[in-house]
N, C-alpha and C positions, 0 to 999 in steps of 0.2 A: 864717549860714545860717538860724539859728532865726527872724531878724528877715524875713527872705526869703519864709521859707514863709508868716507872719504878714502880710505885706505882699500874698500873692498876689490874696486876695480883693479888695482894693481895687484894685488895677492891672486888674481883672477889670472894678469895676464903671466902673473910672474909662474903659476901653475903653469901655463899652454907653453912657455918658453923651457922649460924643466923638460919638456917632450922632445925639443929638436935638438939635443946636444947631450950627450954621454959626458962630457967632460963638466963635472961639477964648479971651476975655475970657471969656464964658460959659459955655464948657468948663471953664475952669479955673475958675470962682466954684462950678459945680455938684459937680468932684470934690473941692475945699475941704471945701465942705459933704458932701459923702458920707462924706468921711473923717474929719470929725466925729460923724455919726451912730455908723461903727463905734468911735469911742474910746468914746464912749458907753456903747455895748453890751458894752466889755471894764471897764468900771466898774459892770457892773449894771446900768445903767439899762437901761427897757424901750423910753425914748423921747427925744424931743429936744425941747423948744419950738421951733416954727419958725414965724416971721413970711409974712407976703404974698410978701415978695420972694425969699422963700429957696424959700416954695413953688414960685415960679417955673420955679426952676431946675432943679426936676423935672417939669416939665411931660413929661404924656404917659407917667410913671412910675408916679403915685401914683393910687390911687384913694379916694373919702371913704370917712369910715365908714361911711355909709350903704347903697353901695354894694357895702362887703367884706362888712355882715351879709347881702346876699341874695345871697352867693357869687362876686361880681367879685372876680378875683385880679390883683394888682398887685404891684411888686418895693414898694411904699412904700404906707403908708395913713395920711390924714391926719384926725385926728381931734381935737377939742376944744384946736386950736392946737399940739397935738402932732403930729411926725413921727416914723412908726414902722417896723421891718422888717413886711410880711407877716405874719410870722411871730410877729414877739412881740405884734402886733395880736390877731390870731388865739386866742394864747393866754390873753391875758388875755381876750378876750370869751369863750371858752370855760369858760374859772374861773369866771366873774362866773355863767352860767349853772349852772354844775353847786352852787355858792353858793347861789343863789337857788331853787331846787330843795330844797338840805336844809333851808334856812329856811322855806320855808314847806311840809315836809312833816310830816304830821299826825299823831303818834305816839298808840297808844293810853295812855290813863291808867294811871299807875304812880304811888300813893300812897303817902312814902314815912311808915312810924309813928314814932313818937318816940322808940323804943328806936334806928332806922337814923337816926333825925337827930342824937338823942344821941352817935353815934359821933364825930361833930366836934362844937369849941366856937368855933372862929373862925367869924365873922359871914361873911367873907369865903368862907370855906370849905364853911360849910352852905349859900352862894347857889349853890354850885359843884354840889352835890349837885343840890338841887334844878334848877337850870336842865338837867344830865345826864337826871335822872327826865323832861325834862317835853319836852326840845330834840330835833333830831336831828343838829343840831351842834352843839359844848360849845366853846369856846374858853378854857381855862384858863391865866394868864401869870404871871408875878410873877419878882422876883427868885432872889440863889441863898439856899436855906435858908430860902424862904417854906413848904415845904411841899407842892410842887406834888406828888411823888409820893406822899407819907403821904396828901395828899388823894382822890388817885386808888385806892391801896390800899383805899380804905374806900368808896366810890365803886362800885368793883368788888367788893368783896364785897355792897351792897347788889344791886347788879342780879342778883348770881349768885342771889340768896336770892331775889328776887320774882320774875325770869323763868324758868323750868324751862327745863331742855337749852340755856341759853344757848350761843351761839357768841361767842370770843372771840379779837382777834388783836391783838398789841402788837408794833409795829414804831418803829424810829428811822431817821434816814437813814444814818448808818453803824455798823460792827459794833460800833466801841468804844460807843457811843451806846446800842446794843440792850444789851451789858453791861453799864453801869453802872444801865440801867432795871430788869436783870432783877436785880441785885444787892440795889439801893434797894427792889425792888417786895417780895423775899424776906424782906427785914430789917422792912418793914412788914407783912406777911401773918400774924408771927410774933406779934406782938400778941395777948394772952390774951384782948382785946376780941372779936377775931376769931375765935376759935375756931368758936365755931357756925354760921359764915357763909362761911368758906374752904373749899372741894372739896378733896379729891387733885389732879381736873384741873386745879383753881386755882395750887396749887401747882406744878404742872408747868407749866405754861403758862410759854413760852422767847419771850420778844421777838427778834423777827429783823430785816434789816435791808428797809427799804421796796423797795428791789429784788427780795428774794427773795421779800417777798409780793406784788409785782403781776407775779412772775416774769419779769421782764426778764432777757433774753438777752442774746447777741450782735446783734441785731439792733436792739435796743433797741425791739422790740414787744412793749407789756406780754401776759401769757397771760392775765390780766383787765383786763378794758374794759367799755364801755355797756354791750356786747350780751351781756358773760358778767361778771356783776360779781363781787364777792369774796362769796364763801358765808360772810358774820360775822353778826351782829347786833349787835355792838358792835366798832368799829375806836379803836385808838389808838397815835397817832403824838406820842412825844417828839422835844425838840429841834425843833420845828416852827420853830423861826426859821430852820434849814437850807435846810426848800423852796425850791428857787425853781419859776417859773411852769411850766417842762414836767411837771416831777416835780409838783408842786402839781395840776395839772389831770390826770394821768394817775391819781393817786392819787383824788380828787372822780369822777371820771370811772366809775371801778370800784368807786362807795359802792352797794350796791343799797337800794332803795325800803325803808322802816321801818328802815334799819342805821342805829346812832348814831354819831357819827365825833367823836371826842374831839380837837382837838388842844393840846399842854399846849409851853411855852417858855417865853421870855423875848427877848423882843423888843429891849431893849436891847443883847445881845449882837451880834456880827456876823454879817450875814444872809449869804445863801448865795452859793457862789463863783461860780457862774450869774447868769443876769438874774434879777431880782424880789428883792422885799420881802414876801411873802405874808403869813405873820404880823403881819407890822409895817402890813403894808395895810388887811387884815380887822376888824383892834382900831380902826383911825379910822371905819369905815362908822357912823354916827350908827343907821342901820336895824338892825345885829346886836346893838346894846347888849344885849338879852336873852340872847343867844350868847355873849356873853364876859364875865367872870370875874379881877379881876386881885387877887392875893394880894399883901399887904403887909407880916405878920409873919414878919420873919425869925426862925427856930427856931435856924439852921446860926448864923447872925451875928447875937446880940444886941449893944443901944447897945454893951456895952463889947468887943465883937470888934474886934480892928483890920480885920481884913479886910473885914469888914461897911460898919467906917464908910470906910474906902479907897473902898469901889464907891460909895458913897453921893455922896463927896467929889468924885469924878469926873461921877457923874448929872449933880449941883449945881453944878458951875464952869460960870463964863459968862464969865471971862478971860484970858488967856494971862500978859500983865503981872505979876508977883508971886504967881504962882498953884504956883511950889514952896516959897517962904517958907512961903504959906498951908500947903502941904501938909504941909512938914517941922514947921514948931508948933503943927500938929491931930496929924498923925500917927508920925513919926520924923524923926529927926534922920538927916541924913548921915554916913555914915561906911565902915567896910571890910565886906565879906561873909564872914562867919566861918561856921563848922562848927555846925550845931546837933541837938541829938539829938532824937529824935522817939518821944512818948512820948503815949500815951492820953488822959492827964488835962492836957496842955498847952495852956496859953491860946493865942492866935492871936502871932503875929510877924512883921514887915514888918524887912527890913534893904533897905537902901538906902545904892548908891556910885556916883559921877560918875566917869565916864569923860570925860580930857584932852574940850575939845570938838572939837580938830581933830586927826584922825586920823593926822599927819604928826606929833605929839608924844609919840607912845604907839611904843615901844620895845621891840625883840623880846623882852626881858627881863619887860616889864610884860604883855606880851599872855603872854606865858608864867604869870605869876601869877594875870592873871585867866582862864584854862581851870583851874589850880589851884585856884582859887576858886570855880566852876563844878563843879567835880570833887568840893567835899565833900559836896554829897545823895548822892552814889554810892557812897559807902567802906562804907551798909550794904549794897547790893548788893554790890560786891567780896566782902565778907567771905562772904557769902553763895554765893557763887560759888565761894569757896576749900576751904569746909568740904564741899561738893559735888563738889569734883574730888579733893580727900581722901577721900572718904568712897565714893562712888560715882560713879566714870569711865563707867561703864554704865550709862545710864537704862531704868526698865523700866517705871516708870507714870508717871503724872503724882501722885504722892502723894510723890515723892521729889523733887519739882523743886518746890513749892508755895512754901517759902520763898524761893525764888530769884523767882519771878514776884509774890509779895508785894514783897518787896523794891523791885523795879524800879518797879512800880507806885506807890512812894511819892513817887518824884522824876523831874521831869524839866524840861529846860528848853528854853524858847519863846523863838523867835525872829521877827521879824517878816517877814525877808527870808531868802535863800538864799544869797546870794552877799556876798564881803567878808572880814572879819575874824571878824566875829560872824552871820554868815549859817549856816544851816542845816548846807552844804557841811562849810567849816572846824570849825565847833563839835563835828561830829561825828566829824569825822578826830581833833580833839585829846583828844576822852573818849576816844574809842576807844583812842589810842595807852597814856592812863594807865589805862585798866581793862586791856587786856592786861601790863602792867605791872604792876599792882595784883595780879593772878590768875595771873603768871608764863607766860603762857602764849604761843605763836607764830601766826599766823595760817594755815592752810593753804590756800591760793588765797585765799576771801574769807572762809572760816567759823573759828569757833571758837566753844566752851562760852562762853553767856552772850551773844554775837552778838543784840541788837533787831534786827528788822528791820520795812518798814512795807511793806504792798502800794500799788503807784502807778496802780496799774487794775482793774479788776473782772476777774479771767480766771471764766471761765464752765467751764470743765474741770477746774479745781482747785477752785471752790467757796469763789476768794477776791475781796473788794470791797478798793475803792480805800480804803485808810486801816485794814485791819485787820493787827495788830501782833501779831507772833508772837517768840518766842525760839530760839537757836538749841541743842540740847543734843545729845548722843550715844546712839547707839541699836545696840545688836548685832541684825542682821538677817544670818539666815544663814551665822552663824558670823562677820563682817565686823561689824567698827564703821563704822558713819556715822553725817553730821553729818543730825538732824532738826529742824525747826523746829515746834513746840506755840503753836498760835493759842489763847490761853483764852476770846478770847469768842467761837469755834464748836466749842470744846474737841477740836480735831480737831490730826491731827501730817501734817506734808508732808515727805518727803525735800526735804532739803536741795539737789540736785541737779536737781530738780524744776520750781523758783520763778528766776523771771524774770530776766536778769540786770538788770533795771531796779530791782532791789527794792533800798530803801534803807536805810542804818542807823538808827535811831532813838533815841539817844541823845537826841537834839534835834530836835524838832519844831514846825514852823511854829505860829501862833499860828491858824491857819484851819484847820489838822488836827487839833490839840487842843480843836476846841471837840468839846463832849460825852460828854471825856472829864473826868477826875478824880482829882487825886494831892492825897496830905498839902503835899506839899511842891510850889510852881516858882519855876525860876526866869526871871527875864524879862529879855534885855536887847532892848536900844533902840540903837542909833549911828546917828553921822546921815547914814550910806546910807541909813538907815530911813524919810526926813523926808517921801516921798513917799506913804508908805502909812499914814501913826501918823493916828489917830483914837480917840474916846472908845471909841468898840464896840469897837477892838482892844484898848485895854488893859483896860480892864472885861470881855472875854472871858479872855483871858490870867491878868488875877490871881483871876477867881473860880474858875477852875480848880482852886485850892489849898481846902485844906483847915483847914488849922493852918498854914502859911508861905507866906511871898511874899517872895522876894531878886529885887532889882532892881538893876542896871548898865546905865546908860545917860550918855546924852549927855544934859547939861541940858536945850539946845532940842530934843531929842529926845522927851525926858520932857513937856518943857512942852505942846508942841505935840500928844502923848497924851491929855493930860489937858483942851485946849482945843476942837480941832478934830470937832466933831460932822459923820458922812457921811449926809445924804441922799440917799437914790436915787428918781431920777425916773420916774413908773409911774403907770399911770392905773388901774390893777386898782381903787382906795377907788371910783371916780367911776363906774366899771360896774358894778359890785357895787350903788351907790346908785339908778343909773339904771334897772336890770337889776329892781331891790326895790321901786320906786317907782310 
């Protein structure tokens, strides 16, 4: 059914294409090609390379570029040998403008002294300041633990101190995203450096998620736009490698005239689940070089982190051939996934174990040991869980549940795919089954104390986005116990009975939902259902997510193929943006 509805659009267009051509031969060459275009589009891309011949086939479909910039609308727009929908045409030329507008608008002088440059010592860092003081758009990247947000913390405290009644807004594109910015942003604020340069309102100041500031609805029409922009004077959006092109241009779109628009990521990561590459676009323009900023000193992973040198190791390969030898006698040897404690002052830790490579050798027995296996990041949680249903069956604040959402937050494990053995699905049925095990307890319909859960849509009534994680605990209301669920990064509580029955457990979570988020510990497996989605950006998102560990189970050509196969996505945003500045 799911493949059905998927299909519908194209049996739609493959209809409208059956209209411009008598020749049956040509019917079918042009719905070929059409149904290429939409594969395209479910990979990201914005567009297709298309030849003379292939134009052809849409004759009477498409219109030039030239043509769509003075408003000719067309189901297809052909552009710089590219074939594109209307719409993602559209979008990107729209970016390119609202782009080329912050560049070249004219901010008044802001000198910064040398007490505010002193605040940083990296080279990289104090260019970052300054291109902020002087740009109207800052482009700031780097790896994990380069420093992007200590940079930013100081960043902002300088502008707070030179421009009086600053207005300021911090947003990520999802909630976990906004949490760990406003976490990172507090922990740097805190800085004795800082003192005389942080507000109260500084400190209050709560990142939310880029929906909620351009107020998108149900309708998905932002409540700022051109015509009513966002009332800031300094905008900043983490995790920018998220954007893709609507959200990228609706965001641009709603900068008003003198606002600074910061946006801060890491571009090697994997880009957004939509079409575009925004971040990863804007960093190639040769014209914004002054606009961007990329940090190189890792602070989080020095040379001797393993984790550090992991992502590095992955940047760096350029083969598939011998490329887990390579890995195992740079950085671990193979072997089993053991129990490890987690402790403050702990160096970094990589465990690494090969799963059979065909799936038809792995025995109900073995699949039993490795969710076992799987299951020991969680035994601090359990425990946590235990001494909470001992202690307090009645939750009354959130100060009684702290160590339990600590907890959880330390571990969790990434999967690539959904479905399978080791897909999202099963992995989470089988924690589930041994944490209620673990915590002695029974399920009642779908809840119980200690129940993750993830939202899979944005509901606009409850006031929840797609990807924010909540827990589920006990609440006396009204004389009755019920089960409630505590979101911590909108610190808000939902009946239980409330939330969708689409909401899912979250034990284990995709590798595309976790980005921007942050645990001490993950874990990551790999099998080779996987073999159609593994690229560098996945696993390089995946294991930067840790902190202090990385346990990995996978399939060798699983793994290898991780670690070799770079995804680019096709998108002509670099070449408007160029032309657009030019």
């Amino acid at each position: 059914m799911e493949n059905d509805q998927k299909d519908l659009p194209m049996q739609a267009w493959a209809k409208y294409v059956s209209l411009q051509h008598s020749s049956a031969l040509m019917r079918e060459k042009a719905t070929v090609f059409i149904q290429q275009i939409f594969q395209a589009l479910t990979q990201g891309d914005s567009c297709l390379t298309c030849t003379e011949s292939e134009l052809q086939l849409l004759a009477g479909l498409y219109a030039t570029s030239e043509d769509a910039a003075n408003q000719q609308i067309a189901p297809f727009v052909y552009d710089q040998q590219q074939i594109y929908l209307y719409r993602y045409w559209s979008l990107e030329f729209q970016l390119a403008q609202y782009v080329a507008t912050l560049k070249q608008q004219q901010l008044p002088a802001l000198t910064l002294s040398p007490q505010q440059e002193a605040l940083l010592e990296d080279p990289q860092q104090k260019q970052a300041m300054r291109m902020v003081a002087s740009q109207a758009l800052s482009i700031i990247t780097g790896g994990p633990g380069t420093g992007k947000t200590y940079t930013l913390a100081r960043i902002i405290a300088v502008l707070n101190q030179s421009l009086p009644n600053i207005r300021i807004a911090m947003a990520a594109p999802t909630g976990k995203a906004a949490q760990r910015m406003k976490e990172a942003l507090q922990n740097s604020f805190s800085d004795p450096k800082l003192a005389d340069l942080i507000s109260d309102d500084l400190k209050r100041l709560t990142p939310i998620t880029l929906h909620r500031l351009l107020g998108l609805g149900e309708t998905q029409r932002p409540r700022f736009h051109a015509k009513r922009p966002l009332p800031f004077d300094v905008i900043v959006v983490d995790e920018a490698s998220m954007l893709d092109l609507n959200l990228a241009k609706m965001l641009l779109a709603a900068v008003a005239p003198q606002t600074r628009l910061i946006l801060l990521g890491d571009a090697d990561q994997l880009a957004s689940v939509d079409v575009g590459s925004v971040l990863a676009d804007l960093q190639q323009v040769p014209a914004l070089a002054e606009n961007h900023v990329h940090l190189v000193t890792s602070r989080r992973f020095d040379g001797e982190q393993l984790i550090g040198r992991m992502a590095q190791f992955i940047q760096q390969n350029r083969v598939i051939d011998g490329v887990l030898q390579q890995f195992e006698q740079a950085l671990v040897p193979a072997g089993e996934l053991g129990e490890i404690a987690l402790t403050d002052s702990m160096h970094n830790q990589i465990q690494l174990q090969y799963l059979p490579e065909q799936e038809s050798d792995i025995t109900l027995a073995m699949w039993s040991r490795y969710y076992d296996q799987l299951m020991f990041g969680f035994s601090g949680y359990c425990q946590a869980l235990v001494s909470l249903l001992q202690q307090t069956p009645k939750i009354k604040d959130v100060a009684e549940i702290e160590q339990v959402i600590a907890r959880f937050d330390d571990y969790r494990v990434l999967s690539a795919i959904r479905h399978g053995n080791l897909g999202l699905n099963v992995l989470n049925e089988q924690i589930e089954q041994r944490v209620l095990e673990a915590t002695q307890q029974a399920k009642q319909g779908e809840w119980y104390v200690g129940r993750p859960v993830m939202m899979t849509y944005n509901d606009y009534q409850l006031g929840l986005s797609n990807g924010d994680i909540g827990i589920c605990f006990q609440q006396q209301q009204q004389g009755q116990i019920q089960f409630a669920v505590y979101f911590p990064s909108l610190q808000k509580w939902v009946a239980a009975a409330r939330l969708p029955k689409s909401i899912q457990t979250a034990y284990a979570l995709t590798i595309h939902k976790s980005q921007g988020s942050e645990f001490t510990h993950t874990a990551v497996v790999l099998d080779a259902n996987a073999q159609q989605l593994l690229s560098k950006e996945l696993i390089y998102t995946a294991i930067t997510r840790a902190k202090k560990v990385v346990s990995i189970l996978a399939a060798r050509s699983s793994l290898a193929n991780a670690m070799s196969v770079r995804t680019l996505r096709r998108s002509g945003l670099s070449a408007k943006v160029a032309t657009t500045l030019s």
